[in-house]
NUNUSE-140638 format. One record per atom (N, C-alpha, C, CB): z, x, y. Coordinates in steps of 0.1 Angstrom, whole numbers, padded with zeros to 4 digits, always signed. Glycine has a CB too. Layout:
BEGIN
ZXY...
end
This chain:
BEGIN
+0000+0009-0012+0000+0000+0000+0000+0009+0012+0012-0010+0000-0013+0005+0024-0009+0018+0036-0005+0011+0045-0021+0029+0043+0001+0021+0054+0009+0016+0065-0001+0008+0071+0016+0028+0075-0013+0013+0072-0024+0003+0084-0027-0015+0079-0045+0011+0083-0019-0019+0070-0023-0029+0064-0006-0036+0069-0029-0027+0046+0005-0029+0064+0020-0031+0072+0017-0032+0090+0032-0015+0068+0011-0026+0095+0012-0022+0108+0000-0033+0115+0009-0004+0108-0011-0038+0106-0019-0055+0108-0006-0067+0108-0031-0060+0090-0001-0065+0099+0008-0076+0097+0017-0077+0109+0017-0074+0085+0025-0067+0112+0037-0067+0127+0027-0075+0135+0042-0048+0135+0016-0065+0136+0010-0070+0151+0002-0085+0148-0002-0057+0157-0005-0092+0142-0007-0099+0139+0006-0113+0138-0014-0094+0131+0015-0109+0134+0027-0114+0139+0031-0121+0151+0033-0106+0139+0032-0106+0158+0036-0107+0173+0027-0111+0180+0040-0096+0180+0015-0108+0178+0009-0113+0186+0003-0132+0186-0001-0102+0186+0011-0140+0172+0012-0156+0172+0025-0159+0176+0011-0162+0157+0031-0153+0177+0048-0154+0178+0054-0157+0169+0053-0161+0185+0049-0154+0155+0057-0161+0141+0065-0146+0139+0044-0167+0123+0066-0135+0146+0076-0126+0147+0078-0125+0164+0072-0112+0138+0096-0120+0165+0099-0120+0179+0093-0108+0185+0114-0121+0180+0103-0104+0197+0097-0092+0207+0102-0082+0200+0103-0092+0225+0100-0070+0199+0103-0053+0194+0115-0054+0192+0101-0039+0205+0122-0062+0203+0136-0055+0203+0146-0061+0197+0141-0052+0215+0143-0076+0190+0147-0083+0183+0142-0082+0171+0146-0092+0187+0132-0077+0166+0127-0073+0153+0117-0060+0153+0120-0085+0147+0127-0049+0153+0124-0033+0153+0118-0027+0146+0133-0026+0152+0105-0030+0139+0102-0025+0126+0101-0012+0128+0092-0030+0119+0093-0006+0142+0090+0010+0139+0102+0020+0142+0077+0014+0149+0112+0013+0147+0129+0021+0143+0133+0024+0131+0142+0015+0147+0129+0009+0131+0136+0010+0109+0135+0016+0102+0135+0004+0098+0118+0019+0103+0108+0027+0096+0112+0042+0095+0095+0025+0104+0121+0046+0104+0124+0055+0109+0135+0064+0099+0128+0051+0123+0141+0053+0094+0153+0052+0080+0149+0057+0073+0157+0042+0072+0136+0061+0068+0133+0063+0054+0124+0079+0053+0124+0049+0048+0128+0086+0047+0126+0094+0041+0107+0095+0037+0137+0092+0033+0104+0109+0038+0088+0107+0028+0085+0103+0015+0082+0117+0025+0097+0104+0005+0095+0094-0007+0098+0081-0007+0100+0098-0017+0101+0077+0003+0108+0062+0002+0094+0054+0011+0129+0061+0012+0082+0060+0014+0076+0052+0019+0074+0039+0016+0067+0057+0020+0068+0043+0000+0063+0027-0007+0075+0019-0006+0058+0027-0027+0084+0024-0005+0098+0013-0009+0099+0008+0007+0116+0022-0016+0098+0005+0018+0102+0004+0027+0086+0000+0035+0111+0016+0031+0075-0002+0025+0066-0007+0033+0066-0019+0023+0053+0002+0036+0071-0019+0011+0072-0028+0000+0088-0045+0013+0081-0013-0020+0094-0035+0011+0103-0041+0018+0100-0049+0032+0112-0033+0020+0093-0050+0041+0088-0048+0051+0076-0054+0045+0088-0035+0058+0072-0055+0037+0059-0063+0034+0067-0079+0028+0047-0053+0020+0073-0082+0024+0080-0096+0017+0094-0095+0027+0084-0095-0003+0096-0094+0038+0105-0097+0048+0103-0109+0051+0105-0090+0059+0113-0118+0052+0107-0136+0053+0117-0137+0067+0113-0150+0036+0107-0140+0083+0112-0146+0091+0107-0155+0094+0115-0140+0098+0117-0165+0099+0116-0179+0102+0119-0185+0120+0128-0185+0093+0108-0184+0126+0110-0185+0137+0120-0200+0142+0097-0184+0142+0120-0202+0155+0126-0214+0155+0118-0228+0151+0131-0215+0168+0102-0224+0152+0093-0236+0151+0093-0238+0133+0076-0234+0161+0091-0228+0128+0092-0230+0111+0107-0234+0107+0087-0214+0102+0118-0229+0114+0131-0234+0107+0133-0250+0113+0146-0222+0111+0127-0251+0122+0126-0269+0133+0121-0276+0119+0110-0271+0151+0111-0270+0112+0102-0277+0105+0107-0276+0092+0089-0272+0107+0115-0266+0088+0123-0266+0073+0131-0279+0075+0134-0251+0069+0138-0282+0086+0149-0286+0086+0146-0304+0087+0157-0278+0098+0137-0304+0090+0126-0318+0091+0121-0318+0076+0111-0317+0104+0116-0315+0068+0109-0310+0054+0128-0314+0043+0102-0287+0055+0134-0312+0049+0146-0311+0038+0152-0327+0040+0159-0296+0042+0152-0332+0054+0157-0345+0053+0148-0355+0050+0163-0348+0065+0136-0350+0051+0126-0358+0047+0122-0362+0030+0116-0353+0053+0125-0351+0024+0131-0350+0011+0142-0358+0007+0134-0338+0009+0154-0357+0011+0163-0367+0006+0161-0383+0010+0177-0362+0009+0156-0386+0018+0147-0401+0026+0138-0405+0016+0136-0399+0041+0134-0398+0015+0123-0404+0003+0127-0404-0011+0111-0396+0002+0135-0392-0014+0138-0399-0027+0145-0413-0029+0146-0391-0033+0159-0415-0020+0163-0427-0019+0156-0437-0016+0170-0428-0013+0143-0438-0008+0139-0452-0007+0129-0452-0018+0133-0457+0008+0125-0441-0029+0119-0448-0039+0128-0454-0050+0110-0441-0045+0143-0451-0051+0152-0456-0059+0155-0465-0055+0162-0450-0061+0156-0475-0061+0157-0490-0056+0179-0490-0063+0139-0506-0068+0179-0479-0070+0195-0481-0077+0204-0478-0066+0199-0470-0092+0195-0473-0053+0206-0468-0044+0208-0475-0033+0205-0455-0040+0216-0475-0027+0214-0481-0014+0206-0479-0002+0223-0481-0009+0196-0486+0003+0191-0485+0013+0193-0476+0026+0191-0494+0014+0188-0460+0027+0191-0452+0038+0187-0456+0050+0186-0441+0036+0196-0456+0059+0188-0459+0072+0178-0454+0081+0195-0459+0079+0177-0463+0086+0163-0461+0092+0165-0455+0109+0154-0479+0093+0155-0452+0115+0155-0448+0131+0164-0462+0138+0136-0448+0139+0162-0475+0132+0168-0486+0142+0181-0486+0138+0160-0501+0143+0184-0477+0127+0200-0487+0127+0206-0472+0118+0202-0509+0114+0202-0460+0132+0216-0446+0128+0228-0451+0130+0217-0430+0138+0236-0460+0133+0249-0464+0131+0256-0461+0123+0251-0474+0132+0245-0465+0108+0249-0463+0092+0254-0449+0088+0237-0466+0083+0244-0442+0093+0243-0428+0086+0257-0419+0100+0221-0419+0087+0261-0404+0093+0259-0396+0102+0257-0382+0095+0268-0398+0112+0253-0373+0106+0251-0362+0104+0260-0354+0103+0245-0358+0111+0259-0343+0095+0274-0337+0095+0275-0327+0090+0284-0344+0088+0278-0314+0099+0278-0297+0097+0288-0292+0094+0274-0288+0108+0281-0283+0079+0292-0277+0075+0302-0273+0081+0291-0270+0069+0313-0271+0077+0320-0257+0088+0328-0246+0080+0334-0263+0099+0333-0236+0078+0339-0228+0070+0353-0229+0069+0336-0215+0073+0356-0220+0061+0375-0221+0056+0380-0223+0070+0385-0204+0048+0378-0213+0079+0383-0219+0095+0376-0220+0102+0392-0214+0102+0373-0232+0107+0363-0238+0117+0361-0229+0129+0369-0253+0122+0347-0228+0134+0348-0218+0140+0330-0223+0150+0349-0204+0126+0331-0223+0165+0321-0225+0171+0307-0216+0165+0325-0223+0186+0311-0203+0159+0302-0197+0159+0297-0198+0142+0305-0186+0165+0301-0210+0137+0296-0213+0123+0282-0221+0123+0307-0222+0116+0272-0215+0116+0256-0224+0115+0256-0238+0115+0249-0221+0100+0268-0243+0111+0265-0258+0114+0263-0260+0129+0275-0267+0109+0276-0256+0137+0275-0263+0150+0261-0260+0152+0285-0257+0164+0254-0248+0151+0241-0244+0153+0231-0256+0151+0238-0232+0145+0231-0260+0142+0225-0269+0133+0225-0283+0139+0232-0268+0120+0236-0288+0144+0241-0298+0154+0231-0296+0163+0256-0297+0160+0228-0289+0170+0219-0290+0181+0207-0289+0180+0220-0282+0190+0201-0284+0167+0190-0283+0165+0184-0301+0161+0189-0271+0154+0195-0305+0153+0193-0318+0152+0188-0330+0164+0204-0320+0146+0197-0325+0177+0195-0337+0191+0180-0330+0195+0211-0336+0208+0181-0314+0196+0169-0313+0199+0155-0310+0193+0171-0307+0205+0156-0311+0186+0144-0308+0178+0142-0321+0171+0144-0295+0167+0144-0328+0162+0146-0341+0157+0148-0355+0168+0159-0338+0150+0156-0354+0182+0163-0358+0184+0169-0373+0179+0160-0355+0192+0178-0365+0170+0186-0373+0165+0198-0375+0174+0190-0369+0152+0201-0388+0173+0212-0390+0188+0225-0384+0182+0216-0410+0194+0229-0381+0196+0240-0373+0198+0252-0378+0191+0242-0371+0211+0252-0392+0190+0267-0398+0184+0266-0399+0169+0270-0414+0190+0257-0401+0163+0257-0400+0148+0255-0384+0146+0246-0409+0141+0257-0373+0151+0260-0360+0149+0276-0354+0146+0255-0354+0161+0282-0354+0137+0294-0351+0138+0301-0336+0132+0299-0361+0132+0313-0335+0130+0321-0325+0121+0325-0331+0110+0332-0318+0127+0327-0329+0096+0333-0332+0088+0346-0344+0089+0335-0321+0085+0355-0338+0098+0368-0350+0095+0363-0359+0108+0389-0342+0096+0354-0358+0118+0352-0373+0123+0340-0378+0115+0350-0375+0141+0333-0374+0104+0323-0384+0103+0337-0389+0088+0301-0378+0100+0346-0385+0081+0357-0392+0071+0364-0402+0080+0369-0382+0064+0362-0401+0092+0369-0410+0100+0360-0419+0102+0375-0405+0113+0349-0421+0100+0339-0436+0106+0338-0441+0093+0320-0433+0114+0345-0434+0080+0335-0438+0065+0341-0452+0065+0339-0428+0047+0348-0459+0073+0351-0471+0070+0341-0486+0072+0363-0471+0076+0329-0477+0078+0318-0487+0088+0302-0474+0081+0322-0485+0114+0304-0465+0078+0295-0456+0077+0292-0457+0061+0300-0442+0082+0282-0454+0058+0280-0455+0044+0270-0443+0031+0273-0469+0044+0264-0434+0047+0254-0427+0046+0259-0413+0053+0243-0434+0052+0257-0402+0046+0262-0385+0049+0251-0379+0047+0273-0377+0041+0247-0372+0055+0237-0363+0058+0243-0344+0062+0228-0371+0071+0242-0339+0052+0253-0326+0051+0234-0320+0058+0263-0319+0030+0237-0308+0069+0222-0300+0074+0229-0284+0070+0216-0302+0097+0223-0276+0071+0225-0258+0070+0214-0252+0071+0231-0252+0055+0213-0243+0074+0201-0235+0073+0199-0229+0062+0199-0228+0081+0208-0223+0059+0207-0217+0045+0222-0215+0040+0200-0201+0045+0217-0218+0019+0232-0215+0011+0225-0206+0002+0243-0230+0002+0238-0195+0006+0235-0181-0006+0244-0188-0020+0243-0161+0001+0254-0187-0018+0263-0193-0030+0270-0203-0030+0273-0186-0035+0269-0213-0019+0271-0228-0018+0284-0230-0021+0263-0236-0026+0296-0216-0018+0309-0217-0014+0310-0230-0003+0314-0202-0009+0307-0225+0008+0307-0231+0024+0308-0245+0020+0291-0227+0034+0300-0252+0017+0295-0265+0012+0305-0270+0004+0282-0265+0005+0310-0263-0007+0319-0268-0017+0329-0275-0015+0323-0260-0023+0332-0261-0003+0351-0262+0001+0348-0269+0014+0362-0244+0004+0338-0273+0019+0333-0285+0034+0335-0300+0027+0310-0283+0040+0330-0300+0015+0333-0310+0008+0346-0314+0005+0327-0309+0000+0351-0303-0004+0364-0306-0014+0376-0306-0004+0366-0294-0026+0373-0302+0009+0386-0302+0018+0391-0314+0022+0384-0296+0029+0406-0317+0017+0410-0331+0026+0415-0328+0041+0424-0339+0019+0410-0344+0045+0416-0345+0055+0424-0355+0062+0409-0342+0060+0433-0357+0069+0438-0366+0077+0431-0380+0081+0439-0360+0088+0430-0391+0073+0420-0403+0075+0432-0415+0076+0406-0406+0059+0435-0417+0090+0446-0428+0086+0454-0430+0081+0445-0435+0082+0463-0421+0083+0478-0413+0071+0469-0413+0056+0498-0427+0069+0458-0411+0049+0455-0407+0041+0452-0393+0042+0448-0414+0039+0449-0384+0031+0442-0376+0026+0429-0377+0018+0449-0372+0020+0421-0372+0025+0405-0379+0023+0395-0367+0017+0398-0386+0040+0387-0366+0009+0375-0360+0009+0365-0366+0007+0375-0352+0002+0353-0352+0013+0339-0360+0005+0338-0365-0007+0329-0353+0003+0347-0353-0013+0343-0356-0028+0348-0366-0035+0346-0347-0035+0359-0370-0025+0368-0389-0028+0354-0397-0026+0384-0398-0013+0348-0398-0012+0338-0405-0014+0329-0408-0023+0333-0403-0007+0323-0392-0027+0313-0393-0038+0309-0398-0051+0312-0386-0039+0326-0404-0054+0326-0412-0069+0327-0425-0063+0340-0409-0080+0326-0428-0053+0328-0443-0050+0304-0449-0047+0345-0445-0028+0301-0459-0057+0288-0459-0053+0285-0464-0041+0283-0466-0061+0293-0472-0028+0291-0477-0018+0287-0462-0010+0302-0487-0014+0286-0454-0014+0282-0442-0007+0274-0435-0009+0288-0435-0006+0267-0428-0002+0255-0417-0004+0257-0406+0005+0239-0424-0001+0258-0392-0005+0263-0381+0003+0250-0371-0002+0282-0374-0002+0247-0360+0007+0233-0358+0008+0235-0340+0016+0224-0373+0019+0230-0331+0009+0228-0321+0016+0216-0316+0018+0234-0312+0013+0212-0313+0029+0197-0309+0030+0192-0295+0040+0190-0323+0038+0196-0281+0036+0195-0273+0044+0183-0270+0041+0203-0265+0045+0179-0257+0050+0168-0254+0051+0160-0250+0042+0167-0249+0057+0171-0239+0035+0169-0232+0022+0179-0230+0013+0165-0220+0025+0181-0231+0001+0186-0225-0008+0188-0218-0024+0188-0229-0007+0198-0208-0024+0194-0205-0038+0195-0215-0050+0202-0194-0041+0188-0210-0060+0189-0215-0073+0205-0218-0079+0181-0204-0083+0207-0204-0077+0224-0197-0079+0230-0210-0073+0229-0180-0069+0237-0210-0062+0245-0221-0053+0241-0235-0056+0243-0218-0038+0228-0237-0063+0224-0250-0068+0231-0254-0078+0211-0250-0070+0227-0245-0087+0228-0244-0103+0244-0237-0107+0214-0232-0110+0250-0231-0102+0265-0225-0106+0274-0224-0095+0265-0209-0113+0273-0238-0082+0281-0238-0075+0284-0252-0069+0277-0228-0067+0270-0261-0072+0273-0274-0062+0273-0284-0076+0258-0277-0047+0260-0284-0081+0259-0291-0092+0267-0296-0104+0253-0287-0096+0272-0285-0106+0285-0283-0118+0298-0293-0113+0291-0265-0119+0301-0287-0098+0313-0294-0098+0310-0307-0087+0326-0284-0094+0302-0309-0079+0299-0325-0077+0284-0326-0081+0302-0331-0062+0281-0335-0090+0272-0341-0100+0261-0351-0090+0281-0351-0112+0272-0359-0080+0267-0368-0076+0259-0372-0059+0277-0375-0080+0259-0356-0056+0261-0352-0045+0240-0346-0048+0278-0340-0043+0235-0353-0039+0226-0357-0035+0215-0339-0028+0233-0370-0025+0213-0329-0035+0207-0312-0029+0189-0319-0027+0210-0292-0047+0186-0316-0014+0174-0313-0007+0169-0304+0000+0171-0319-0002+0170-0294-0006+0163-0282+0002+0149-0286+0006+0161-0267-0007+0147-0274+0017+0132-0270+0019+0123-0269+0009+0131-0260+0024+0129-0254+0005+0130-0243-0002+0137-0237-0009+0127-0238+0002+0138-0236-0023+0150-0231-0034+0142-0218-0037+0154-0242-0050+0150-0206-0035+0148-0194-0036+0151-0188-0052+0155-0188-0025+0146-0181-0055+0152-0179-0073+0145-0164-0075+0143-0194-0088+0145-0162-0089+0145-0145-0092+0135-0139-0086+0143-0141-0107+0128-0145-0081+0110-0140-0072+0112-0135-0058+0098-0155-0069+0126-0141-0052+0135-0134-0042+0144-0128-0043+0139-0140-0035+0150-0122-0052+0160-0110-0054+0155-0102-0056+0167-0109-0063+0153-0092-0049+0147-0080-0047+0155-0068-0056+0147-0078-0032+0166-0075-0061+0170-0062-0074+0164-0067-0089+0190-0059-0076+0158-0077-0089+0150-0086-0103+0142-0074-0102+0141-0103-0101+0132-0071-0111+0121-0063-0117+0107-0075-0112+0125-0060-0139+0113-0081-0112+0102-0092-0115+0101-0100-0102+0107-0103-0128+0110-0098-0092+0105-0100-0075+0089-0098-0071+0111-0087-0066+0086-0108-0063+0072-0102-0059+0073-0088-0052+0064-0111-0050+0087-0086-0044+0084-0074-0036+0078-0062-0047+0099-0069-0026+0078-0064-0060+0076-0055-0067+0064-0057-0075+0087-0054-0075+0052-0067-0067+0044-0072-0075+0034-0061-0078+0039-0083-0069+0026-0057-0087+0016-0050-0090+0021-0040-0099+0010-0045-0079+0035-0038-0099+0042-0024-0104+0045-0030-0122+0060-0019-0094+0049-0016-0123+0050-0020-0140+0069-0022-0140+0042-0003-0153+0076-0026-0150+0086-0027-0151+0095-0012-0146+0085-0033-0164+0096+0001-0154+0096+0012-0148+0098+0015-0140+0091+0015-0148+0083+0012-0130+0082+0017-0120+0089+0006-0104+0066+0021-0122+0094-0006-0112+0099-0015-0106+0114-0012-0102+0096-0025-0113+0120-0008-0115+0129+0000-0115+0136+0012-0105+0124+0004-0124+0124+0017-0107+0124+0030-0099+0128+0028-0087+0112+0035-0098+0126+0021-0081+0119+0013-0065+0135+0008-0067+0102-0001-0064+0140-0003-0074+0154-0005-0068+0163+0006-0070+0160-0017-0072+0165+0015-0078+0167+0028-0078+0170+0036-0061+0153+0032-0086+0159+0036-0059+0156+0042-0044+0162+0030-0033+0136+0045-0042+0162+0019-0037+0166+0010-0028+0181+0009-0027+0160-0002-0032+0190+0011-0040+0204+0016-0039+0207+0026-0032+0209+0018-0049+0200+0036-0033+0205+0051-0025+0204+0049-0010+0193+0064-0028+0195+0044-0010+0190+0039+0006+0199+0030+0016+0176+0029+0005+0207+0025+0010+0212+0011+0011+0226+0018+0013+0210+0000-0003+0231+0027+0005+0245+0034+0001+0246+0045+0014+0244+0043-0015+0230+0048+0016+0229+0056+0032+0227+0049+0040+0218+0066+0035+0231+0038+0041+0229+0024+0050+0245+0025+0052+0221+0007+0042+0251+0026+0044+0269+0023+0048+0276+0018+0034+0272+0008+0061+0266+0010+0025+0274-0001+0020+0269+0005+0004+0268-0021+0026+0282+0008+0001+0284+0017-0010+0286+0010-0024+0296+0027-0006+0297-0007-0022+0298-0013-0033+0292-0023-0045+0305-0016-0031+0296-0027-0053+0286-0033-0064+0294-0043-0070+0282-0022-0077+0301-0054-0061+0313-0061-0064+0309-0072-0061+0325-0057-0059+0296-0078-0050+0296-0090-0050+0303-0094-0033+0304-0094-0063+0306-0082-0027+0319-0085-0022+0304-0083-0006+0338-0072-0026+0312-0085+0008+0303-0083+0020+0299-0071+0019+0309-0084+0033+0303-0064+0010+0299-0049+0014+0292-0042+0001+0315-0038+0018+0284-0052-0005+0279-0053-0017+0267-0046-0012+0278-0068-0023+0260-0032-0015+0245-0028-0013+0236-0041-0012+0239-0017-0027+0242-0047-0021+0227-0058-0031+0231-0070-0013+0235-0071-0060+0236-0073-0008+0243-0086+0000+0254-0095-0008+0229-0098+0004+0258-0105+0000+0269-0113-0005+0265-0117-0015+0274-0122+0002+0275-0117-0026+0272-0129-0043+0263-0113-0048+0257-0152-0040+0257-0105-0041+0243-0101-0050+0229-0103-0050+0243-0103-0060+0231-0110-0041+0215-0120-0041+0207-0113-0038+0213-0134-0031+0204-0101-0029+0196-0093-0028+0184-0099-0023+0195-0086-0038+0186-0108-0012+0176-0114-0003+0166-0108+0007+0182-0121+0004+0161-0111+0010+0148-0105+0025+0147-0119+0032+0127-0099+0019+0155-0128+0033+0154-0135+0045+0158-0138+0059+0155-0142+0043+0151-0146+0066+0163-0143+0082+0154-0156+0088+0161-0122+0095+0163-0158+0099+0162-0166+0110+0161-0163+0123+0171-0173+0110+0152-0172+0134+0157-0164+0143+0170-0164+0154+0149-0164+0147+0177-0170+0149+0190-0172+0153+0201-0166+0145+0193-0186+0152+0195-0159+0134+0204-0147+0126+0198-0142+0115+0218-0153+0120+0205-0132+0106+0202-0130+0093+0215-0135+0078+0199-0114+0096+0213-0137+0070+0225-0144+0063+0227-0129+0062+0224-0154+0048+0241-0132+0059+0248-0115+0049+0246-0117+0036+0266-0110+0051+0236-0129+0027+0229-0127+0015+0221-0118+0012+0225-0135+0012+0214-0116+0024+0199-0105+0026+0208-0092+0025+0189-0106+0045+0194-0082+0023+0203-0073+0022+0205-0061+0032+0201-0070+0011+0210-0058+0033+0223-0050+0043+0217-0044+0049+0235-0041+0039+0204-0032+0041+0198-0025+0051+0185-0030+0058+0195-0012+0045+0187-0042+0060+0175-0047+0068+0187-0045+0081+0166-0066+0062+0199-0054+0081+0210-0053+0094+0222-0043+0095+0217-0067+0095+0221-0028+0084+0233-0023+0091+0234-0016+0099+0240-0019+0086+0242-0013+0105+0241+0000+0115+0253+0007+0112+0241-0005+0133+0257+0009+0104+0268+0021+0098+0259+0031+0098+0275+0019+0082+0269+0042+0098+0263+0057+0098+0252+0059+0106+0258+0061+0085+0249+0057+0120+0234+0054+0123+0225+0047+0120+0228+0060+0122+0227+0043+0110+0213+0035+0102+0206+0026+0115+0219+0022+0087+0195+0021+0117+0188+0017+0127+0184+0002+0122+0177+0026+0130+0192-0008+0128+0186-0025+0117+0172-0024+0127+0198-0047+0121+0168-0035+0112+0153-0042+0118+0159-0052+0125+0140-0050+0106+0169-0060+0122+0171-0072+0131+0185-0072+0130+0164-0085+0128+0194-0071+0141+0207-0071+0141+0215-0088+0135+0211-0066+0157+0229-0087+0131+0234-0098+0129+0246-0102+0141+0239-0097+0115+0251-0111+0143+0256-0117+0155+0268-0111+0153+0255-0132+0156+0279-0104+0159+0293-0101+0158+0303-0109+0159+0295-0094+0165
end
């Protein structure tokens, strides 16, 4: 693969605006990281980089609710989702983490919803006021941009809360049929689908965009970023991609934030332009030891 074919792409990019300005997505700094044997590996990397501007993630995020709408109105076993004339029924409702926090993707997500969608502002909520309307509400619409291991979501769900001197969860809701609970982010893994949401609520309604699986783990053999190569020589390449990664800062193999591979392992190449997950992996955003990101993460 030559650089003049990497170096079509940037600019061809930038110049639609489906990639940002230099300085928000640095490729020829980054580039700068790597060593003369690590070319192929870092043009390989840089060739399956997945960014999502605001107009494609506007449009994931429209693509995923539109997905769970449709499935329900071809089920006639469910209750009728609401429509544009009567959002009273429904509301929207962003995750939030172990401690709620302004700078968590949902609030993000909240706004994207009034503006991009414009979905009205009053059926937009947080978790414990949309358990507070469920007494008139009948319809949950969970948004995210992205779940690496669909922790976030679990414990957004399974958390009680304060409902009228009750203790309330989604997940109380979710066994009762007068309800329909529904997540629909932009993207998600297979993983967080399959060994995080599914298992323990059944009834709980997943509409991604896009479900990401072994073809996006870039430590798989079998990744496209590794397409054309032989098993071996696929090898090899994440081989070079640990070392690289370890000269990036992030030395461990636990799963943990400081995992070479990203959080869980997932060993992603995706981003937004409003961030990068810390599923992706690390040396696309660290800056330990000098290292130089292609696109920084938010502090």
């Amino acid at each position: 693969m030559s650089f003049t074919r990497v170096n079509d792409r940037r600019d061809h990019f930038r110049d639609l605006s489906v990639w940002p300005r230099q300085q928000d997505l640095n490729v020829e700094r980054w580039l700068t990281n790597f060593g003369a044997d690590e070319t192929e590996l870092a043009k390989r990397l840089l060739m399956n980089f997945i960014y999502f501007n605001k107009t494609a993630t506007d449009a994931l995020m429209r693509q995923a609710i539109q997905n769970h709408l449709s499935e329900l109105w071809e089920n006639p076993s469910y209750p009728k989702p609401p429509s544009k004339t009567n959002f009273p029924q429904v509301r929207f409702v962003y995750c939030e983490g172990e401690m709620p926090h302004a700078t968590d993707s949902g609030y993000h997500f909240a706004r994207r919803l009034r503006d991009a969608l414009r979905v009205p502002e009053t059926v937009i909520t947080s978790p414990v006021e949309a358990l507070l309307a469920s007494s008139h509400v009948k319809h949950f619409v969970f948004v995210d941009d992205f779940v690496g291991s669909g922790n976030q979501f679990r414990d957004t769900i399974s958390r009680r809360h304060d409902v009228y001197g009750n203790q309330v969860s989604f997940k109380d809701l979710s066994a009762d049929k007068n309800f329909t609970i529904a997540y629909c982010p932009c993207l998600s893994t297979k993983y967080a689908i399959e060994q995080n949401i599914e298992p323990e609520l059944p009834q709980i309604h997943i509409h991604p965009a896009h479900i990401l699986d072994f073809r996006h783990t870039v430590t798989d053999v079998r990744s496209r970023t590794w397409s054309g190569l032989t098993e071996p020589e696929a090898q090899e390449m994440i081989k070079k991609l640990k070392i690289a990664s370890i000269r990036a800062g992030y030395t461990r193999e636990d799963k943990s934030e400081d995992d070479w591979r990203g959080f869980h392992g997932l060993a992603l190449s995706v981003s937004f332009e409003h961030g990068i997950p810390d599923a992706s992996l690390p040396i696309f955003y660290s800056t330990r030891n000098g290292w130089k990101p292609l696109m920084k993460r938010p502090q």
